[in-house]
C-alpha positions, 0 to 999 in steps of 0.5 A: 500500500502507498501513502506519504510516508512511503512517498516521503522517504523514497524522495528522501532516499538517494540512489545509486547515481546521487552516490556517484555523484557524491564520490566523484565531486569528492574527488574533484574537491581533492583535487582542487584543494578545497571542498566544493560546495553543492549548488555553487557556479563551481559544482554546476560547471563540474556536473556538466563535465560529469554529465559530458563523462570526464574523469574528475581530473580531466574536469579540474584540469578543464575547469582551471583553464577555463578560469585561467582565460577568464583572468586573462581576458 
């Protein structure tokens, strides 16, 4: 039978992909030295390269050189 609380803790619960997820931008945060915070510009342009199926270190890499030619600019 389905009700609220069903419901609830379903929505609340996270899936094998948020886990991921997690462990992956864990390790980005690694890498750049500092841990990034989830619904930031930084963590946003990070899931992109994550959705696009970089490795964290190509993302870090990426997202380096990105900020690099903004400076530059």
């Amino acid at each position: 039978m389905f009700n609220m609380a069903t419901m609830a803790a379903d929505e609340c619960r996270e899936d094998a992909q948020d886990r991921a997820y997690y462990r992956w931008i864990e390790k980005a945060s690694d890498l750049l030295g500092h841990q990034v915070t989830l619904g930031s510009r930084e963590e946003s342009d990070l899931h992109d390269f994550y959705a696009d199926g970089c490795t964290p270190d190509e993302a870090v890499t990426e997202l380096l050189a990105q900020a690099e030619l903004a400076r530059a600019a």
